[in-house]
Short mmCIF file of the C-alpha atoms (twelve columns), coordinates in Angstrom:
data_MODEL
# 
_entry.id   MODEL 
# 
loop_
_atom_site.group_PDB 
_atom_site.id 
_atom_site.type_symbol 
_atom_site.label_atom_id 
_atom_site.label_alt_id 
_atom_site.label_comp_id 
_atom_site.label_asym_id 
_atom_site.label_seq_id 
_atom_site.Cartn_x 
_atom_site.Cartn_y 
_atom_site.Cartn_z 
_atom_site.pdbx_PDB_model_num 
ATOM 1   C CA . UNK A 1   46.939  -18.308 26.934  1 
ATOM 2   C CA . UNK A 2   45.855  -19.008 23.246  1 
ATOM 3   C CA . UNK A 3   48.166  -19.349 20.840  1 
ATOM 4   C CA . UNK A 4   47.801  -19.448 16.942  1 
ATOM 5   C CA . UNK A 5   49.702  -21.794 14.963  1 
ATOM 6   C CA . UNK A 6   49.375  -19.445 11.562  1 
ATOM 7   C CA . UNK A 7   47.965  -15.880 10.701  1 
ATOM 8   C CA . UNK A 8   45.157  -17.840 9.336   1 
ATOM 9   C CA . UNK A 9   43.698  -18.812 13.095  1 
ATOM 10  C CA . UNK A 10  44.448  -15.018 13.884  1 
ATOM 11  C CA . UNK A 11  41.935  -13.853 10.659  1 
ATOM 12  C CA . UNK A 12  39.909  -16.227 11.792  1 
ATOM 13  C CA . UNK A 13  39.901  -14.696 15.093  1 
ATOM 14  C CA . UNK A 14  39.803  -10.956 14.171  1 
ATOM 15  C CA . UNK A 15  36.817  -11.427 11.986  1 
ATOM 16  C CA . UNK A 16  35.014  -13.689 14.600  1 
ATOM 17  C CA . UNK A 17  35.247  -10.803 17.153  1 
ATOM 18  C CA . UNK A 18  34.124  -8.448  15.134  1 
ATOM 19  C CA . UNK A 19  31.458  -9.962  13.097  1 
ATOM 20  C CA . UNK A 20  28.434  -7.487  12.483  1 
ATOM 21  C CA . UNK A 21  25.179  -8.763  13.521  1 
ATOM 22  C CA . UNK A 22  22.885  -10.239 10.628  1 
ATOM 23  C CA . UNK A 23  25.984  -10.829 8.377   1 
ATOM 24  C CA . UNK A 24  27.236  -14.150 7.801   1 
ATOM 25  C CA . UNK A 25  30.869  -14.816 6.926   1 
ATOM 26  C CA . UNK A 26  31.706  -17.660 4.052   1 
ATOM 27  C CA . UNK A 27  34.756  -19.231 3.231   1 
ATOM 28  C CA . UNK A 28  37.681  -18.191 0.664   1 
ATOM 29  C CA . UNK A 29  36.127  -17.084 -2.114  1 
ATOM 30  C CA . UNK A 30  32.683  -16.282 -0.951  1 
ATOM 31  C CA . UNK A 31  30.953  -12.797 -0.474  1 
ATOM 32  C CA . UNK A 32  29.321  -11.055 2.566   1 
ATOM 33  C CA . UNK A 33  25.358  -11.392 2.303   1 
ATOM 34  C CA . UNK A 34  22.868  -9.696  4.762   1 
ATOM 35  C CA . UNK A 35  20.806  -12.056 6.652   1 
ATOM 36  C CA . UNK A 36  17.600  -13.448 5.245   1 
ATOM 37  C CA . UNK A 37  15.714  -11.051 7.885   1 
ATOM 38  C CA . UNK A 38  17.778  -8.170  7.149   1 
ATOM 39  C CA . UNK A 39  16.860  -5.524  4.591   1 
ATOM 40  C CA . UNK A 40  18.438  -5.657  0.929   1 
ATOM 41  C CA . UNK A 41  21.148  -2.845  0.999   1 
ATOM 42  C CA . UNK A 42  20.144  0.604   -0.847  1 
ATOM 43  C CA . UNK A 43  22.479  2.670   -3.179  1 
ATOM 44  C CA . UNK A 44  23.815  5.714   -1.414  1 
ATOM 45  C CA . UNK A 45  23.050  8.636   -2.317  1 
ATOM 46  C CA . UNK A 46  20.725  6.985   -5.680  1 
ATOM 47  C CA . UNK A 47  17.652  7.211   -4.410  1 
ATOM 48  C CA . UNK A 48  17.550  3.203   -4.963  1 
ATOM 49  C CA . UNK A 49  14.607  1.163   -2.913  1 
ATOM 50  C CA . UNK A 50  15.531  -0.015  0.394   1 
ATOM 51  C CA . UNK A 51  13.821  -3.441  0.419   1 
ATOM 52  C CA . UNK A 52  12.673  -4.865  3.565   1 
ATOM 53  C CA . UNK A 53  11.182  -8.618  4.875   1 
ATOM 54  C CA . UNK A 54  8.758   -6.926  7.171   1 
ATOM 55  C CA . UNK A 55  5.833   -4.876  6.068   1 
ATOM 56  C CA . UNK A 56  5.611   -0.641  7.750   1 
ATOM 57  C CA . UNK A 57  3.135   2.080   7.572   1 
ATOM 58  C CA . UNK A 58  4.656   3.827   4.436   1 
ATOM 59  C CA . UNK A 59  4.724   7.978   4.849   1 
ATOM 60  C CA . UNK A 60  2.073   9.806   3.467   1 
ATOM 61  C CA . UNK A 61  2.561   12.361  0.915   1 
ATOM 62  C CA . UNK A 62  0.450   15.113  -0.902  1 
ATOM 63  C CA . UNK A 63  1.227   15.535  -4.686  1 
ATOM 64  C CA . UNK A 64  0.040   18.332  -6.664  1 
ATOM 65  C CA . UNK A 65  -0.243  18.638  -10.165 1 
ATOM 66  C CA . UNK A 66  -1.253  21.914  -12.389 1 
ATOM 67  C CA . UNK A 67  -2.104  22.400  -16.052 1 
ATOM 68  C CA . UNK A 68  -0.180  24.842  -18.336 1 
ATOM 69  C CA . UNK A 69  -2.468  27.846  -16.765 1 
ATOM 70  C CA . UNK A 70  -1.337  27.342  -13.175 1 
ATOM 71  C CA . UNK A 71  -4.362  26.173  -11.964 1 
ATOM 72  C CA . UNK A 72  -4.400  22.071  -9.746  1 
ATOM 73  C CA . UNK A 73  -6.082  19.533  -12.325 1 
ATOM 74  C CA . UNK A 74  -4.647  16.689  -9.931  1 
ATOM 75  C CA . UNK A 75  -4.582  16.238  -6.379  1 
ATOM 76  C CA . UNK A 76  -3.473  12.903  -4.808  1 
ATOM 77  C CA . UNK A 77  -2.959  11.952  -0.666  1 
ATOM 78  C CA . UNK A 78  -1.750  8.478   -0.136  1 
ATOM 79  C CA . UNK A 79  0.781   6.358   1.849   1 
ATOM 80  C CA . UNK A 80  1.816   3.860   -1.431  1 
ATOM 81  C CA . UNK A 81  3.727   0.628   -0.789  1 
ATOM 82  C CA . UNK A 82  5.238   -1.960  -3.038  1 
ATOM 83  C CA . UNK A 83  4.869   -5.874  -1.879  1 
ATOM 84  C CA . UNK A 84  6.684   -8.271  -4.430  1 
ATOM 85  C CA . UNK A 85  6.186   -12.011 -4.042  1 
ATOM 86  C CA . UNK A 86  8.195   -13.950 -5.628  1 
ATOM 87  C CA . UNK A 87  8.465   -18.255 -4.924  1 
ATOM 88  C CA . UNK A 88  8.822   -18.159 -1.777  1 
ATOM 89  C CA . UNK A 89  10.283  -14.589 -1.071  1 
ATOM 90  C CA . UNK A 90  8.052   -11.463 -0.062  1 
ATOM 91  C CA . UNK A 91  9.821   -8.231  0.302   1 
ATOM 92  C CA . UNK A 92  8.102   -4.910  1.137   1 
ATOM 93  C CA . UNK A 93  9.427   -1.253  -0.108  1 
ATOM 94  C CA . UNK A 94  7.579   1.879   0.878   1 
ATOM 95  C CA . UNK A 95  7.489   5.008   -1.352  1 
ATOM 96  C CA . UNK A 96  9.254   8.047   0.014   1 
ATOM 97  C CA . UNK A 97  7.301   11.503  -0.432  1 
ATOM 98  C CA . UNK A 98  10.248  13.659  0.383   1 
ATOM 99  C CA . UNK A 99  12.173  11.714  -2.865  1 
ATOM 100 C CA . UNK A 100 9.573   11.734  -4.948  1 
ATOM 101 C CA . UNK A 101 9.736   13.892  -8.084  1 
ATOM 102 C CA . UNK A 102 5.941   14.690  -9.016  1 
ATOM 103 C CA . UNK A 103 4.979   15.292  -12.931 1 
ATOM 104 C CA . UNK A 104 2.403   14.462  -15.786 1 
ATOM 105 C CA . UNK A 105 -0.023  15.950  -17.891 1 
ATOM 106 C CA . UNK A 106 -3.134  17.724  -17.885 1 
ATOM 107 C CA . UNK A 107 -6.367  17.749  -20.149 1 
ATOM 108 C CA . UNK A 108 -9.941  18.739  -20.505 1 
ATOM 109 C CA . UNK A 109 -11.150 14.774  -20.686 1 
ATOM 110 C CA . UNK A 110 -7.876  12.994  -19.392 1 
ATOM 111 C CA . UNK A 111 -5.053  13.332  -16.765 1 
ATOM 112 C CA . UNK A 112 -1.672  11.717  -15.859 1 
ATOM 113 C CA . UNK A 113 0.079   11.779  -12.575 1 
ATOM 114 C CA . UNK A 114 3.289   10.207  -11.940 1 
ATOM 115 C CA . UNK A 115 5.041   9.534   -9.182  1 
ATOM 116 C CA . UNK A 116 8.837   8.729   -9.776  1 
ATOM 117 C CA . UNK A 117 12.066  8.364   -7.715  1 
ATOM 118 C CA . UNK A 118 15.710  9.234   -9.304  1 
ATOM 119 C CA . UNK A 119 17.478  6.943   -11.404 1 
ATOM 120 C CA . UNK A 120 13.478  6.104   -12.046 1 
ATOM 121 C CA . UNK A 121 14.376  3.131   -9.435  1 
ATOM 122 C CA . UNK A 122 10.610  2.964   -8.756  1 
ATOM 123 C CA . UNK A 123 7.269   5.116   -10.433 1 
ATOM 124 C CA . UNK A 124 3.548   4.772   -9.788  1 
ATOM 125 C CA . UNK A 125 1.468   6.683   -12.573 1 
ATOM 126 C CA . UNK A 126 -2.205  7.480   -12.549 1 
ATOM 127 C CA . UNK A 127 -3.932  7.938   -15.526 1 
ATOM 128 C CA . UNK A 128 -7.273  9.976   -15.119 1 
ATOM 129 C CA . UNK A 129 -10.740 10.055  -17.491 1 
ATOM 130 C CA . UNK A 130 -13.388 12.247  -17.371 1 
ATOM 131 C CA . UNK A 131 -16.480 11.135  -18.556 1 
ATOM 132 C CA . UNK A 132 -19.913 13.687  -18.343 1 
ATOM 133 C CA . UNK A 133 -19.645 14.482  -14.477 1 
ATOM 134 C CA . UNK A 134 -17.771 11.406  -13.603 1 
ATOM 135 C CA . UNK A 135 -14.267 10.907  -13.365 1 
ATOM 136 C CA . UNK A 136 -12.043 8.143   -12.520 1 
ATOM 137 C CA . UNK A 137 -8.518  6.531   -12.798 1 
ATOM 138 C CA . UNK A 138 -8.761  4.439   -16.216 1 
ATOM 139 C CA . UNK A 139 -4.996  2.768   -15.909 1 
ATOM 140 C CA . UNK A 140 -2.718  2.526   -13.047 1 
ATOM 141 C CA . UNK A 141 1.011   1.869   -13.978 1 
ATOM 142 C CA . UNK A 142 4.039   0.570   -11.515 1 
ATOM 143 C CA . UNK A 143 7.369   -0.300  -11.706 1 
ATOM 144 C CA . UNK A 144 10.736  -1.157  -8.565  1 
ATOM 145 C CA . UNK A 145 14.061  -2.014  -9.470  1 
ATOM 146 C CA . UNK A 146 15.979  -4.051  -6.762  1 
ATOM 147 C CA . UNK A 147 19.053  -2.036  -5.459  1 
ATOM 148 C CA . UNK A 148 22.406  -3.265  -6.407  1 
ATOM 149 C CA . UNK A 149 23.422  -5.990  -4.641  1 
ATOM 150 C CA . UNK A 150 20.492  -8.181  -4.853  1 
ATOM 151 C CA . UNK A 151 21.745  -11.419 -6.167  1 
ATOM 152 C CA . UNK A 152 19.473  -12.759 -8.601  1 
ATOM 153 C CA . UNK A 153 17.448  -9.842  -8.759  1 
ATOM 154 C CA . UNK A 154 19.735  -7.784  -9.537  1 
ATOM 155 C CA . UNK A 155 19.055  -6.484  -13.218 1 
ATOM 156 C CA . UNK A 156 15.256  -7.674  -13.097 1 
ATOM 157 C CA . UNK A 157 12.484  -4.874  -12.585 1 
ATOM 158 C CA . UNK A 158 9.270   -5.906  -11.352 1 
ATOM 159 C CA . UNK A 159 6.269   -3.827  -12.877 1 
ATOM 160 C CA . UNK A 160 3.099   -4.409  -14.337 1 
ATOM 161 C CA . UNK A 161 -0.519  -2.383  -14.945 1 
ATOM 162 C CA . UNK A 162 -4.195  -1.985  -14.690 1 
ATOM 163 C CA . UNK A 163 -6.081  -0.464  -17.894 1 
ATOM 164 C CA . UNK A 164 -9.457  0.088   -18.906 1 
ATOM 165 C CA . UNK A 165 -10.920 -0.080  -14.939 1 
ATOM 166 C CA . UNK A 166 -12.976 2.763   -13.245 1 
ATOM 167 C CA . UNK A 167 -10.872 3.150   -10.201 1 
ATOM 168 C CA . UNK A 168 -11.443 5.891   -7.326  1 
ATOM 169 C CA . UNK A 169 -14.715 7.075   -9.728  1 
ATOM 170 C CA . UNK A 170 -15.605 10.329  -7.853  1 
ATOM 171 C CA . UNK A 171 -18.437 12.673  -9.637  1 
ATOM 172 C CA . UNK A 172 -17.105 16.280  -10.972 1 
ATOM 173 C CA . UNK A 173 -16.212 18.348  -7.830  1 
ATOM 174 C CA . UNK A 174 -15.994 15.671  -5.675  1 
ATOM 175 C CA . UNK A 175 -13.191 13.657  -4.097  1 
ATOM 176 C CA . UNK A 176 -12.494 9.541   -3.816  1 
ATOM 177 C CA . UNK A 177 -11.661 8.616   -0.192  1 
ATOM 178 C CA . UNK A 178 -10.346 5.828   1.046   1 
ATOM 179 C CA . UNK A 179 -9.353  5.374   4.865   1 
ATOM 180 C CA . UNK A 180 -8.441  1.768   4.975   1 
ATOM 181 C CA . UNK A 181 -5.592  0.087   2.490   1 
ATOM 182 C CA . UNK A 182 -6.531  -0.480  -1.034  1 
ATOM 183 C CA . UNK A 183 -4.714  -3.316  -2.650  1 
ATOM 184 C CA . UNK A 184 -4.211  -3.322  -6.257  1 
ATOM 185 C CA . UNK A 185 -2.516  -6.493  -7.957  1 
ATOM 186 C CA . UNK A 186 -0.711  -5.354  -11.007 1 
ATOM 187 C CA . UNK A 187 1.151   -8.542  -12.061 1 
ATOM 188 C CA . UNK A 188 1.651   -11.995 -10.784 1 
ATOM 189 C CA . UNK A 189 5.061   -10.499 -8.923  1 
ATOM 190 C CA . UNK A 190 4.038   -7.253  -7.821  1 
ATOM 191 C CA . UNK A 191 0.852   -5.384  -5.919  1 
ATOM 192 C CA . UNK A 192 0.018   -1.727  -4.833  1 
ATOM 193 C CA . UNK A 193 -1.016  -1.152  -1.325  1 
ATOM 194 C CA . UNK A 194 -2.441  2.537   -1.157  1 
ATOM 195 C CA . UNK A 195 -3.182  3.272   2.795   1 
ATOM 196 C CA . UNK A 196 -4.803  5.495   2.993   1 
ATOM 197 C CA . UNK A 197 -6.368  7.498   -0.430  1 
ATOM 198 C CA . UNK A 198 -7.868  10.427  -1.351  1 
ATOM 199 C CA . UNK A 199 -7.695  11.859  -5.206  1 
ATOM 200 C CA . UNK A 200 -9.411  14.267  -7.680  1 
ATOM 201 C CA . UNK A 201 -8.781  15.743  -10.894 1 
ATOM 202 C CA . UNK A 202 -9.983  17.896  -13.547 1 
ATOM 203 C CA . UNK A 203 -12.152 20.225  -10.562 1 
ATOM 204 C CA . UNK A 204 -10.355 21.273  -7.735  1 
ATOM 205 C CA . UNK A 205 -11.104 24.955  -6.535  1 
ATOM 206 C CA . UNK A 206 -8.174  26.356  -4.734  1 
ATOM 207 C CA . UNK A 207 -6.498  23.410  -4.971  1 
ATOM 208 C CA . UNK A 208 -8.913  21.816  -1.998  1 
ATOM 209 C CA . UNK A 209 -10.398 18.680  -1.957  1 
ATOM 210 C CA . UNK A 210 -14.259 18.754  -2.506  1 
ATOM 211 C CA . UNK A 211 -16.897 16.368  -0.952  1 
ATOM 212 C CA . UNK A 212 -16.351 13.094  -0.302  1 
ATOM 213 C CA . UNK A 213 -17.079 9.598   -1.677  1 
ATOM 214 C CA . UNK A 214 -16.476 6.889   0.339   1 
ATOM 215 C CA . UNK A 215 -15.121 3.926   -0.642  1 
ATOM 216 C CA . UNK A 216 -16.728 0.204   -0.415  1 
ATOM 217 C CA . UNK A 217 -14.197 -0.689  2.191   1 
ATOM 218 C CA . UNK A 218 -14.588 2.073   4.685   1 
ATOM 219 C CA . UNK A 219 -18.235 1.522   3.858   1 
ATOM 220 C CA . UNK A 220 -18.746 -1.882  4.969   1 
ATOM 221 C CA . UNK A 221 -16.539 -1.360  7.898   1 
ATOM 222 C CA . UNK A 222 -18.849 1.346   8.887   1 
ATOM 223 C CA . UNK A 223 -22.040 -0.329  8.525   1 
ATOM 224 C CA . UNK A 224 -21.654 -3.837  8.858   1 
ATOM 225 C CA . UNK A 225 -21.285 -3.423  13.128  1 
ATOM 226 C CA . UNK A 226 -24.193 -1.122  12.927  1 
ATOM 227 C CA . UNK A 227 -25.869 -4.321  11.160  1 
ATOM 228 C CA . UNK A 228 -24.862 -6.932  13.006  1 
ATOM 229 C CA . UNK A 229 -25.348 -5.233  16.812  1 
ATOM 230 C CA . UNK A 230 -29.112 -4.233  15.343  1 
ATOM 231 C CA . UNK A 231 -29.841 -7.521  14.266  1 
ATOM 232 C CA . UNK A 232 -28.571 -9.242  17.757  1 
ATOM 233 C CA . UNK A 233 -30.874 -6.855  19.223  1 
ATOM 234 C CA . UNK A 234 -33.581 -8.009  17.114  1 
ATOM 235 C CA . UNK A 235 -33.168 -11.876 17.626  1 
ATOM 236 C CA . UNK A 236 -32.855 -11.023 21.772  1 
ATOM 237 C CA . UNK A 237 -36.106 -8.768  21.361  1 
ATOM 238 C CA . UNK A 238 -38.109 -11.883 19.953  1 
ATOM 239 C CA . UNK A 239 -36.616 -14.556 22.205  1 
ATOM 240 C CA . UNK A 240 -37.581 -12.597 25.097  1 
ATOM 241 C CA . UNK A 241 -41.093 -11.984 23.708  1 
ATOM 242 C CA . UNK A 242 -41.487 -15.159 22.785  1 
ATOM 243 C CA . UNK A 243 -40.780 -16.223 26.025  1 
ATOM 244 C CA . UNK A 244 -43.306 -14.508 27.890  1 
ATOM 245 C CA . UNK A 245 -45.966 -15.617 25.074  1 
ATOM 246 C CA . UNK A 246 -45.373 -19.185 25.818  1 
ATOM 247 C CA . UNK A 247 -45.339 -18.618 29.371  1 
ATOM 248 C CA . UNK A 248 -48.767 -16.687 29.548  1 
ATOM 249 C CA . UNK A 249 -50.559 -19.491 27.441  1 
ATOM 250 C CA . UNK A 250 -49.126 -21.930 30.071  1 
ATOM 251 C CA . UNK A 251 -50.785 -19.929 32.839  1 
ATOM 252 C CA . UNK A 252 -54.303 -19.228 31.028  1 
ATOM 253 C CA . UNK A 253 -54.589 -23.335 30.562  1 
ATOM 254 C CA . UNK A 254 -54.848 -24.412 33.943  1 
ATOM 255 C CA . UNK A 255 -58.320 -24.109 35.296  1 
ATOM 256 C CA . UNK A 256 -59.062 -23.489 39.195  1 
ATOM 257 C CA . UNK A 257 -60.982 -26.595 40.833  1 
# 
């Protein structure tokens, strides 16, 4: 039988036994904290980033944007995640499609796009040029905010920006496509992983993507087997003809006595 000298050992005992998994209990004064492989803890009901230590396919989501007349200028497919490093600490957060409230702006020669959850707890904006028959994304823009409860992080937004880059150039008509992740480093703390990305603007008939230009990635993925299995074919093709060369020159120099 145990027995408990003071209600202390019996608090002790109650929150032994019922101790959540991943949480770690300190002494008087302390707080709870999640465990350092647990995710950061999200704001109900806020829309706040749920933070996590291990990276996931984010969802993919189809945003459309039209100009004043009705008519799609912008059309954007992408799974978008958010990987901060910062010391020694890496934490993932994947954009949710179904939370995200789609707006921008729409112009004969330029284009914005933007991508934002509530309480504006994280955004990705696109800003679009058109130049002749070319267009292309000219600045990229992205911001998280930690969710309460972060200590040490937990007024500090991490954000940062490309400008004056030719990103997912596509000509007039015609749509950028990229199959394989696309990783964009914004600041020192924060980078973009698109997986996977198609976009146009300005053209878009119907609203439907047009032909496709393929990015460098997918590219090089695509052709660089094709490459590589046609050249081992090649070096096997001469060894074996040079094989049989130097064996029918050995056989033509002996001479029959």
């Amino acid at each position: 039988m145990i027995q408990w000298g003071n209600t202390g050992g019996w608090l002790i005992f109650i929150l032994t036994t019922f101790n959540p998994a991943g949480v770690h209990l300190l002494g008087s004064g302390g707080s709870v904290q999640p465990s350092s492989d647990a995710a950061l803890p999200s704001q109900a009901g806020r829309g706040r980033p749920l933070w996590q230590r291990a990276e996931a396919a984010p969802a993919i989501g189809t945003y459309m944007l039209n100009n004043p007349a009705g008519k799609p200028c912008i059309k954007a497919t992408m799974g978008a995640e958010y990987i901060v490093n910062e010391k020694r600490d890496t934490w993932y957060f994947n954009l949710d499609p179904s939370r995200v409230d789609t707006s921008g702006d729409c112009g004969k020669d330029a284009a914005v796009l933007r991508l934002t959850l509530p309480d504006n707890a994280a955004s990705l904006q696109f800003t679009f040029r058109k130049d002749k028959n070319l267009s292309y994304v000219d600045k990229l823009v992205a911001h998280v905010s930690p969710p309460p409860g972060c200590q040490g992080r937990a007024n500090k937004t991490y954000s940062g920006s490309l400008a004056h880059e030719k990103l997912f150039a596509a000509g007039d008509g015609q749509s950028f496509h990229c199959r394989h992740e696309h990783v964009l480093r914004v600041s020192s703390e924060l980078r973009i992983k698109l997986l996977p990305l198609q976009v146009q603007a300005f053209t878009l008939p119907e609203g439907q993507y047009g032909a496709e230009v393929e990015c460098w990635s997918d590219f090089y993925r695509r052709v660089i087997p094709v490459t590589v299995g046609a050249t081992l074919v090649g070096l096997v093709l001469i060894a074996v003809l040079t094989s049989l060369f130097i064996r029918d020159r050995r056989a033509g120099g002996y001479v029959r006595l």
